[in-house]
TORLUMBA-171163 format. One line per field, with one value per residue (C-alpha): x, y, z; residue in one letter. Coordinates in Angstrom, 1 decimal. Example, Ala and Ser with C-alpha at 12.3 -4.5 7.8 and 13.67 -1.06 7.14 Angstrom:
2
X: (12.3	13.7) .
Y: (-4.5	-1.1) .
Z: (7.8	7.1) .
resn: (A	S) .
This chain:
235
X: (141.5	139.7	139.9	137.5	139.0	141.9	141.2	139.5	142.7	144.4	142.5	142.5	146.0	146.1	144.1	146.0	149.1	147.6	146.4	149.8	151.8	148.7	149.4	153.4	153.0	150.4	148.8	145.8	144.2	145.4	143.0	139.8	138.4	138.1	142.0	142.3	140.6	142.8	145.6	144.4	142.7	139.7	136.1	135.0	132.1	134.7	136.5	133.0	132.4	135.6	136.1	133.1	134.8	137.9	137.9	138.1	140.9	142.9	142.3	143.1	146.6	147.1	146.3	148.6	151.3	150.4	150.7	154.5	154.6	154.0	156.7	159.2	157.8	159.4	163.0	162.7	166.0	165.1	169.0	167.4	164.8	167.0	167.7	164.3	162.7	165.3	164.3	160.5	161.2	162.9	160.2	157.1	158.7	161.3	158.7	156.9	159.4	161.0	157.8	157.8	156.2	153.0	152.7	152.8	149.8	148.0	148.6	147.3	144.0	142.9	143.8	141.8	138.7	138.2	136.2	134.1	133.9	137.4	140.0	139.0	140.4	143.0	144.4	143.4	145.8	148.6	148.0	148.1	151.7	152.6	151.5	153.2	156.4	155.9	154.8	158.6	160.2	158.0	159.4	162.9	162.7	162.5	159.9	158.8	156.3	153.6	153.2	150.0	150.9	147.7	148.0	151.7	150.5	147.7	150.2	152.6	150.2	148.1	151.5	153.1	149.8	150.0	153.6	152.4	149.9	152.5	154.6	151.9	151.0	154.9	155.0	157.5	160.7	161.7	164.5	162.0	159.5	161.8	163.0	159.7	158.8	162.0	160.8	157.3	158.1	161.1	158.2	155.6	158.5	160.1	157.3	157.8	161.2	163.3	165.6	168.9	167.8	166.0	169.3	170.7	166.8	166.6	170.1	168.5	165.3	167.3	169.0	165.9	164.1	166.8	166.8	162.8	162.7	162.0	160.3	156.0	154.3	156.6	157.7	156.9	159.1	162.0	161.9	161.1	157.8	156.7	156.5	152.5	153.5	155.2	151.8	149.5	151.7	151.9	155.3) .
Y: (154.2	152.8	149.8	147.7	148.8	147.7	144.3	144.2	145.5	142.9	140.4	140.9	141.4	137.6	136.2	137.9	136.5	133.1	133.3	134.4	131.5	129.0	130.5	129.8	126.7	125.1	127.4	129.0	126.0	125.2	128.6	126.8	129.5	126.0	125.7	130.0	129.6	126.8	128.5	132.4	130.8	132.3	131.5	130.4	133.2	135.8	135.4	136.2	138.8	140.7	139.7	138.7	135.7	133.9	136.5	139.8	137.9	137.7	141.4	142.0	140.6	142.0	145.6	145.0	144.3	147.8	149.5	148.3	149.5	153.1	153.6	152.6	155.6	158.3	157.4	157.2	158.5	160.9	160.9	159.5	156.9	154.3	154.5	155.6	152.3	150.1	151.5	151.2	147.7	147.0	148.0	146.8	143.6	143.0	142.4	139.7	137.8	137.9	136.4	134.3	131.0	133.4	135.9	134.1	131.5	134.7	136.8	133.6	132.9	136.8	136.5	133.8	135.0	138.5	140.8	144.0	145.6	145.3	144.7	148.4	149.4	147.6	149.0	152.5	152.4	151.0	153.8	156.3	155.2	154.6	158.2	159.0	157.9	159.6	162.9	163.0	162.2	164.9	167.7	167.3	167.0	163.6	164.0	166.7	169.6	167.7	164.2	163.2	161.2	159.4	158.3	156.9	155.7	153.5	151.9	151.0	149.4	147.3	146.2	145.5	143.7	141.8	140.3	139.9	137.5	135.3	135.3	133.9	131.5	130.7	131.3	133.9	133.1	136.0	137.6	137.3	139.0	141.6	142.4	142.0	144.9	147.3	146.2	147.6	150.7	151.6	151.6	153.9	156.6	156.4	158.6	161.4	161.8	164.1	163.5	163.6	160.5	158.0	156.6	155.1	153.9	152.6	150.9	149.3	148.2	146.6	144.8	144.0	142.3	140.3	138.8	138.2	136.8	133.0	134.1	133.4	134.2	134.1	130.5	127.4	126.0	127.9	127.0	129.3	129.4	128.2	131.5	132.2	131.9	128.3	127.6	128.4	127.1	123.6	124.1) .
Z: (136.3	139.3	140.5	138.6	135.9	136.6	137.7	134.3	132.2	133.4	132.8	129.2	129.2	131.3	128.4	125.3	126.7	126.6	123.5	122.2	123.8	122.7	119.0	119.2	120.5	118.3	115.8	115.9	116.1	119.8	120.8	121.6	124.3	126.7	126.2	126.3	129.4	131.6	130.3	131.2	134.5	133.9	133.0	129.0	130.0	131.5	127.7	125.9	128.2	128.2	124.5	122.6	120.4	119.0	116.4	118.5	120.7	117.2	116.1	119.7	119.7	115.8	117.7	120.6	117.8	116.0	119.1	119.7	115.6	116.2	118.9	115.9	114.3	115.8	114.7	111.3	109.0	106.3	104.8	101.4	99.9	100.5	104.3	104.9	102.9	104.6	107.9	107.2	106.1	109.5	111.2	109.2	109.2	112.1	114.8	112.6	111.7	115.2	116.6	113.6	115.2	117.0	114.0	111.2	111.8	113.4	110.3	108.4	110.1	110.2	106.0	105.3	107.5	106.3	108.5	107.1	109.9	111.5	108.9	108.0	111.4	111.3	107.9	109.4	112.1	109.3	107.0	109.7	110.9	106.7	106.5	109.5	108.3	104.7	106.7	108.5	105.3	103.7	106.1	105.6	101.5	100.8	98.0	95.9	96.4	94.1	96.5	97.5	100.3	101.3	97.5	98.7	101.4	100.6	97.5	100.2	102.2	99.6	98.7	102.2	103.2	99.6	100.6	104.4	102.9	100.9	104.4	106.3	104.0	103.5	100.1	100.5	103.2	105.6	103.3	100.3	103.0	103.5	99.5	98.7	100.7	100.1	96.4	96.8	99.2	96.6	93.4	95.1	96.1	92.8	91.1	93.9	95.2	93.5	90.3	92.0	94.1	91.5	90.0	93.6	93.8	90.1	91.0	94.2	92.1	89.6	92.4	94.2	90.9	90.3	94.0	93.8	90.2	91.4	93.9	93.9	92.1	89.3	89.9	91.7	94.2	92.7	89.0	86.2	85.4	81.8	79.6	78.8	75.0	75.4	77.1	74.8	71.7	73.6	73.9) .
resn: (X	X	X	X	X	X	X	X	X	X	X	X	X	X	X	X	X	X	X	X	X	X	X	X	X	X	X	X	X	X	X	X	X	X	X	X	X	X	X	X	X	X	X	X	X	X	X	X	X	X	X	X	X	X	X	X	X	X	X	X	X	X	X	X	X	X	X	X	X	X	X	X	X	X	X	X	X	X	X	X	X	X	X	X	X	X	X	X	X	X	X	X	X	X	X	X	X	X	X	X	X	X	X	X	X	X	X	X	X	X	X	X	X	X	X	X	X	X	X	X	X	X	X	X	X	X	X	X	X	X	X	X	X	X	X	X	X	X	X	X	X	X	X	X	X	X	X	X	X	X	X	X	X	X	X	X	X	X	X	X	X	X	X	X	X	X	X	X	X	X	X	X	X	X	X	X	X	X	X	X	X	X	X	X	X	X	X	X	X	X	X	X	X	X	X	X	X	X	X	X	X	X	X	X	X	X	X	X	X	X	X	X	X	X	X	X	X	X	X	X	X	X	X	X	X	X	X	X	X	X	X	X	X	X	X) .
């Protein structure tokens, strides 16, 4: 890297760490690119020009956060489905609701303005390490010679990205985050792990429903939701 390049790399790095301490401070709505640019000490037109928009500087920090993901990766347990969905859990979760305060509204705002062209990428990159994680599992026997993991994997993400959604929206707590995605990683693995395994994980499913059962969207601010028949008889 020569030196311009350098001098550029850490530029961008100056302005994503502005951006992230503008997010944990004050939501995404405190990252005008005026405010981003005080607070990076830069100019608004060195932010356009090393960025493009308040968009790509909110993929951009969602990208550095996959980054740190994949070097969880390599440590994953293959002792059985259990240990390896609690570990995935840790990890697909852990570093969001550490950061809870810069992730969550960032999560939020990138949800609620959906972008053709780089939400693709993004859920790329998360089925790669997904698929990463099954692969490891896959090459010490943790599921049976008939699993098509890309299937796997894409039903694990949908799901994790599902109860990432509620999260951000704070619909779902951080423990109901986290069962909620032991709950989801648990029912794509059931179908191809071996027999001698799926009564620990039917056990731990049981377990599971019975912790979410209030949770959304089955219920509204904890009570039980009205049965659909009671509806529709008036009841």
């Amino acid at each position: 890297m020569n030196l311009w390049e350098q001098h550029k790399a850490e530029r961008r790095e100056r302005i994503l760490a502005a951006a992230r301490k503008l997010i944990t401070h004050g939501g995404v709505e405190a990252l005008s690119m005026r405010q981003l640019a005080r607070e990076s000490q830069l100019s608004v037109a060195t932010l356009y020009n090393l960025y493009g928009s308040k968009a790509d500087i909110l993929y951009a920090l969602l990208d550095q956060g996959m980054e740190a993901f994949d070097q969880s990766l390599t440590r994953i347990p293959t002792d059985d489905p259990i240990t390896f969905a609690t570990y995935c859990v840790d990890v697909a979760t852990g570093m969001f609701i550490s950061e809870k305060p810069f992730y969550r509204p960032l999560m939020a705002a990138i949800n609620e303005n959906t972008d053709k062209e780089r939400d693709p990428i993004i859920g790329k990159h998360a089925m790669m390490d997904i698929i990463k994680g099954l692969d490891t599992g896959a090459a010490h026997g943790l599921f049976n010679g008939h699993t098509e993991v890309r299937l796997v994997a894409r039903d694990i993400y949908l799901s994790l990205m599902q109860a990432m959604h509620f999260w951000s929206v704070e619909m779902y707590d951080d423990e109901q985050l986290r069962e909620q995605c032991e709950y989801s990683i648990l029912i794509s693995l059931m179908g191809v792990v071996s027999d001698s395994v799926r009564p620990a994980m039917l056990a731990r499913v049981s377990e599971l429903s019975k912790r979410l059962e209030h949770a959304f969207p089955f219920s509204s601010q904890g009570e039980e939701a009205t049965p659909r028949a009671e509806v529709e008889a008036g009841g």
